[in-house]
C-alpha positions as CSV (number, residue, x, y, z in Angstrom):
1,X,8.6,-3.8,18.1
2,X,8.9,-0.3,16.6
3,X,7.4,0.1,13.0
4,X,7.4,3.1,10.6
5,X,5.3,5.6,11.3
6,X,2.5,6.4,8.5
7,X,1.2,9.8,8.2
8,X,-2.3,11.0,7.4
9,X,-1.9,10.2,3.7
10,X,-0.2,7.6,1.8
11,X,0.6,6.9,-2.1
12,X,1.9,3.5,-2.5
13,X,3.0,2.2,-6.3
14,X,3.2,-1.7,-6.8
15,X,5.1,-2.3,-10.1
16,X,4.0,-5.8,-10.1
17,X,6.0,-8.0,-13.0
18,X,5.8,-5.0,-15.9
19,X,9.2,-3.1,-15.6
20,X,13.0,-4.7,-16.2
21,X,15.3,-4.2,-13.4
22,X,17.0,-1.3,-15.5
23,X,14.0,0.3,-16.0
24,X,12.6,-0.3,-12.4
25,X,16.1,1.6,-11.2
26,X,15.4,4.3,-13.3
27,X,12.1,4.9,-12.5
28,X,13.0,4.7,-8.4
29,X,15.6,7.9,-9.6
30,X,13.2,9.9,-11.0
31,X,10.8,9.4,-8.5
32,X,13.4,10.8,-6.2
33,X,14.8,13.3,-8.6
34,X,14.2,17.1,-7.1
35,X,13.9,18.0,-10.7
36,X,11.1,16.3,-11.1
37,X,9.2,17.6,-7.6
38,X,7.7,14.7,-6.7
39,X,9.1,12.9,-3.5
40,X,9.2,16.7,-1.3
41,X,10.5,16.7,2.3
42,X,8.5,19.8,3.4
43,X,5.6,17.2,3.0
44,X,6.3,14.2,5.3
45,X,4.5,14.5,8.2
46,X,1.5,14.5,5.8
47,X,2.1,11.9,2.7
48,X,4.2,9.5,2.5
49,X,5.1,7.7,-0.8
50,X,6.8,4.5,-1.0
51,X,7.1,2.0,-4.0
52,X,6.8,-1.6,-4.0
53,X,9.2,-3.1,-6.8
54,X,9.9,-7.1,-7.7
55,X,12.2,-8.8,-5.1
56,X,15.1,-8.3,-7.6
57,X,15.4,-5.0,-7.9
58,X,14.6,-4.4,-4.1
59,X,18.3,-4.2,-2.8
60,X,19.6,-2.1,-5.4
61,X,16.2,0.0,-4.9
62,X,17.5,0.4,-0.8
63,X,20.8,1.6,-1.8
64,X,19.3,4.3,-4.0
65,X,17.1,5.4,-1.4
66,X,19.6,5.5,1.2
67,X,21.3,7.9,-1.3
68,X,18.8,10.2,-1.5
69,X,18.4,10.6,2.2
70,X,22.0,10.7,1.9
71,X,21.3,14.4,0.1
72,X,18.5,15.6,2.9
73,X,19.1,17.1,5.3
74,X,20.3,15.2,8.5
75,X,18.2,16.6,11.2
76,X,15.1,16.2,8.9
77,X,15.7,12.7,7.7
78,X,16.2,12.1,12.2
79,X,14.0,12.9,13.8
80,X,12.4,9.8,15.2
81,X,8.5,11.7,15.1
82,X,8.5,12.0,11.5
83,X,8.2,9.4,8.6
84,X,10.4,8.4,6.2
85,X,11.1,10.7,3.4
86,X,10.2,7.6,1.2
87,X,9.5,3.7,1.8
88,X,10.4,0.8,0.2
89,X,8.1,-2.5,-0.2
90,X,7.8,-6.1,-1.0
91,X,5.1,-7.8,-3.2
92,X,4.9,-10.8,-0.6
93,X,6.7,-13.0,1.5
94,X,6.6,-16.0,3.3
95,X,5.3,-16.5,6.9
96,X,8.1,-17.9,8.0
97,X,11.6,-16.4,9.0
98,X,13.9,-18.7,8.1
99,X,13.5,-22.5,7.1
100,X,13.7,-25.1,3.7
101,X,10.7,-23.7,2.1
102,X,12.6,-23.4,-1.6
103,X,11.8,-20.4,-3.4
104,X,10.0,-18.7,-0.9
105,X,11.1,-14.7,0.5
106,X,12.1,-14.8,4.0
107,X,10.3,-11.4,6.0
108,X,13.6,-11.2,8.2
109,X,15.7,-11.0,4.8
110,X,13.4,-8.4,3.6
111,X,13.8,-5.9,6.7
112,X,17.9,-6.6,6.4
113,X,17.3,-5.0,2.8
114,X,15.6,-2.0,4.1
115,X,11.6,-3.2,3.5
116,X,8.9,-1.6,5.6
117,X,6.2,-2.4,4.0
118,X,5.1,-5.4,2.6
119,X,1.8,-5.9,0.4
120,X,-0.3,-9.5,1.0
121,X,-3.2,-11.4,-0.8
122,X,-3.7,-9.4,-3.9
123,X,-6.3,-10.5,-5.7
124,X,-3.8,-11.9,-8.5
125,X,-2.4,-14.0,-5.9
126,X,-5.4,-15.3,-4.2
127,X,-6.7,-16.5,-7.8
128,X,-3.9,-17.4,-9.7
129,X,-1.7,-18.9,-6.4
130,X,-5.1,-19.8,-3.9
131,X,-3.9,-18.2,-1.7
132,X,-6.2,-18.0,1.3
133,X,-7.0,-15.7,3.8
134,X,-6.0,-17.9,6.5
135,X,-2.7,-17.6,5.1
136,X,-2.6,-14.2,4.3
137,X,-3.0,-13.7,7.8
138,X,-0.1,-16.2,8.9
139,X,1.9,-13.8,6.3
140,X,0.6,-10.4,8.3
141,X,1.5,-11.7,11.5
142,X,5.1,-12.8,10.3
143,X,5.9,-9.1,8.6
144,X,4.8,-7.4,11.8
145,X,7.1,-9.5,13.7
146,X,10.1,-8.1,11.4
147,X,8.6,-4.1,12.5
148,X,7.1,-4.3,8.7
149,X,3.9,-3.2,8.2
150,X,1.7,-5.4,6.2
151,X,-0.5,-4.0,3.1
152,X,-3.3,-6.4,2.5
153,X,-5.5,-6.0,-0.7
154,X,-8.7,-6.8,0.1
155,X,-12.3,-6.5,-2.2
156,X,-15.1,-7.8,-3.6
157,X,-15.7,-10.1,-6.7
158,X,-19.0,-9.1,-7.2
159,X,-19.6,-6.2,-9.5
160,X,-22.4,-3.5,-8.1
161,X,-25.4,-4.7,-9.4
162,X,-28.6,-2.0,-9.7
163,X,-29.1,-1.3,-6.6
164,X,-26.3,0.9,-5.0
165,X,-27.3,0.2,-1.2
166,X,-27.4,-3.5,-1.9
167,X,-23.9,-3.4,-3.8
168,X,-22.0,-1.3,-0.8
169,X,-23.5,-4.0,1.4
170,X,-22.6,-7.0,-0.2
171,X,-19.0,-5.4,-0.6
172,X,-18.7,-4.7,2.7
173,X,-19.8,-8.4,3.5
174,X,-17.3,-9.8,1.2
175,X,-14.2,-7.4,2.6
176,X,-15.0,-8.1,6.3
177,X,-14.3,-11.7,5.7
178,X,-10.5,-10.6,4.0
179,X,-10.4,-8.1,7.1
180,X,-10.9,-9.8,10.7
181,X,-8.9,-12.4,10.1
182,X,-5.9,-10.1,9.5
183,X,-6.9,-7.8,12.6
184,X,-7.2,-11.0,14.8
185,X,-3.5,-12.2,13.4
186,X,-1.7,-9.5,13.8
187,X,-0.5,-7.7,17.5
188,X,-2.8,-5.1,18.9
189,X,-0.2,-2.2,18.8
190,X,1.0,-3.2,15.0
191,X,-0.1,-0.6,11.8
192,X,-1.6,-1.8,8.9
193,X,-2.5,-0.8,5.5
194,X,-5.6,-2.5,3.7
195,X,-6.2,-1.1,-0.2
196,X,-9.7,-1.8,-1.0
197,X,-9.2,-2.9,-4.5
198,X,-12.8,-4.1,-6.1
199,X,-12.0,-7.1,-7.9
200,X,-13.6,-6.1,-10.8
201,X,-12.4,-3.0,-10.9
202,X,-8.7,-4.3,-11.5
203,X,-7.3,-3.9,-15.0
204,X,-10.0,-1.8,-16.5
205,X,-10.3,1.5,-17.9
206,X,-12.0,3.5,-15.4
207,X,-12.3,3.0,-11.5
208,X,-15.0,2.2,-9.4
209,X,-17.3,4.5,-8.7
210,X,-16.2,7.6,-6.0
211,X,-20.0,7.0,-4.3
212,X,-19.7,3.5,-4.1
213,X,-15.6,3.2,-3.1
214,X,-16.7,6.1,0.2
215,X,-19.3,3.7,1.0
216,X,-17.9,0.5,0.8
217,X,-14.8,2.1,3.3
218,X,-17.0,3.4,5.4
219,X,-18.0,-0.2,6.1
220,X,-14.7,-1.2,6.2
221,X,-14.0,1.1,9.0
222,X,-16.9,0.0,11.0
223,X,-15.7,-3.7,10.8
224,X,-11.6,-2.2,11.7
225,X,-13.6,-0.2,14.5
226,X,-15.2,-3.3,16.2
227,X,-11.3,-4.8,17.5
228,X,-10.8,-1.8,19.4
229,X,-7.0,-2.1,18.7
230,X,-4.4,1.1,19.1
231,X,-2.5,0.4,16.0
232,X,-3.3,2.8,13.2
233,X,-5.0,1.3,10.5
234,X,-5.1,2.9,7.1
235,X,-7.5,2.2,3.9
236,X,-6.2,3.4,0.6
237,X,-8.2,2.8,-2.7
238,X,-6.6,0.7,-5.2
239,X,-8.2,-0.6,-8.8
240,X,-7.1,1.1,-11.7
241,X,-6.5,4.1,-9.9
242,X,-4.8,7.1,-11.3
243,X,-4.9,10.7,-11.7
244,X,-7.9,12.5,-11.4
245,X,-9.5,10.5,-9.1
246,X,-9.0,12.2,-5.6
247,X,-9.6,16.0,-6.2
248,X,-12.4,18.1,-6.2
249,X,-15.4,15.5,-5.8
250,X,-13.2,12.6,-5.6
251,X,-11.6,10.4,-3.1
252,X,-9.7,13.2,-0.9
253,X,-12.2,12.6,2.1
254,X,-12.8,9.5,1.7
255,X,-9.9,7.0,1.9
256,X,-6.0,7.9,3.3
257,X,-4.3,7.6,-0.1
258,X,-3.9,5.4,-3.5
259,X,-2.2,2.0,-4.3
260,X,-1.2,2.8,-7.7
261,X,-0.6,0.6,-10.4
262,X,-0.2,0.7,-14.2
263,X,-1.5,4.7,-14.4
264,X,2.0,5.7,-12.2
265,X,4.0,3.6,-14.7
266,X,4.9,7.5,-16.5
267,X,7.0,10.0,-13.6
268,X,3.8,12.1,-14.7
269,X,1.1,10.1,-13.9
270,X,2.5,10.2,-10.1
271,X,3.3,13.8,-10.3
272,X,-0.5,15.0,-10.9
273,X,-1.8,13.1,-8.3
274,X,0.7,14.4,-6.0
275,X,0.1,17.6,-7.3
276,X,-3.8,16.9,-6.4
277,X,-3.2,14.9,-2.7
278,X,-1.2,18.2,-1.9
279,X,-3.8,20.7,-2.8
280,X,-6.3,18.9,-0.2
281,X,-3.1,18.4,2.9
């Protein structure tokens, strides 16, 4: 199975259920928009950006990407050692391919509409849906079967309590748990993302902190570490991130990119933390 290659650093932006399909379309165009310098070619063997609409928008989404890449130029957008200029995800799916399971979002109709990425068991869905990590893995193992590489939000509940070394620790504990599982469902060879996204760190103001977020994925990357598996794995940092969070004294050396949320809804909010991934490539 052949699956997209990711470069060294990756912004990924979930819109989850704020914009309209109208808006949503316009938003995808101005990400891509040369006037706005965000989405640059020059850049992809080193970041990668790809947004993650609802599943309505997700076809009409494909068919403006394809027309970008339509404007590139064709020996660039070819060459089978490079990533794509830009990605297209999926908020979920189903584990299965095809069946009666009524309402549900089949992973082989997402790769027919251009999905290469597909993000599992965010922490919304595990509270709101109990949704398990038994069958987050079943849904990891069924994207990588369609060449899609699955993003799985993992992260603790617990917020840090006064002792830092005790805090990293217990986070660590909690996001092995979310981890292995997907490691031991998926095939050997297969990528995958995980965005460390503290649970309690969702929906507020300001993130967690940059000490405890390095620390906490350097524990993660000791659990990834114990499979001994060849497929890349990469750990963004999700949780109300946004701009100003990976320069100078920030996250650039810690994780391999951002899962944005509501601080990329504004075209500017993505273009400064482009503008600050770039300054450390």
């Amino acid at each position: 199975m052949e699956f997209p290659i990711l470069p060294k650093t990756l912004l990924i932006i979930s819109l989850k259920m704020y914009f309209t399909p109208p808006r949503t379309l316009d938003y995808l165009r101005a990400l891509l928009s040369p006037e706005n310098d965000i989405v640059r070619p020059q850049n992809r063997s080193k970041l990668l950006l790809a947004l993650i609409p609802d599943f309505l928008t997700i076809y009409p989404c494909h068919e403006i990407i394809q027309q970008y890449e339509s404007t590139l130029d064709s020996t660039s957008t070819k060459q089978q050692s490079l990533p794509a200029p830009f990605l297209l995800g999926a908020q979920d799916c189903f584990w299965e391919p095809l069946g009666a399971y009524t309402g549900e979002v089949s992973p082989l109709s997402l790769r027919s509409m251009g999905v290469s990425i597909v993000e599992l068991g965010h922490a919304e869905r595990r509270a709101i849906f109990a949704e398990s990590d038994v069958q987050t893995a079943r849904k990891a193992a069924a994207v990588c079967d369609q060449g899609i590489v699955p993003l799985v939000c993992i992260g603790e509940v617990t917020a840090p309590g006064a002792v830092a070394s005790e805090a990293v620790a217990l986070a660590v504990q909690e996001c092995a748990v979310q981890v292995r599982p997907i490691l031991d469902a998926i095939p050997p060879e297969a990528p995958a993302i995980f965005a460390y996204e503290p649970v309690w760190a969702i929906g507020k103001a300001v993130p967690a902190g940059v000490e405890h977020i390095a620390a906490v994925v350097k524990g993660i990357q000791a659990v990834v570490a114990e499979r001994k598996r060849p497929g890349d794995v990469r750990i963004l940092y999700g949780g109300s991130a946004g701009p100003g969070l990976w320069g100078p004294g920030g996250l650039g050396k810690a994780v391999d990119g951002m899962f944005l949320g509501r601080f990329a809804h504004e075209v500017e909010g993505v273009r400064k933390v482009v503008r600050e991934v770039e300054e450390s490539l």
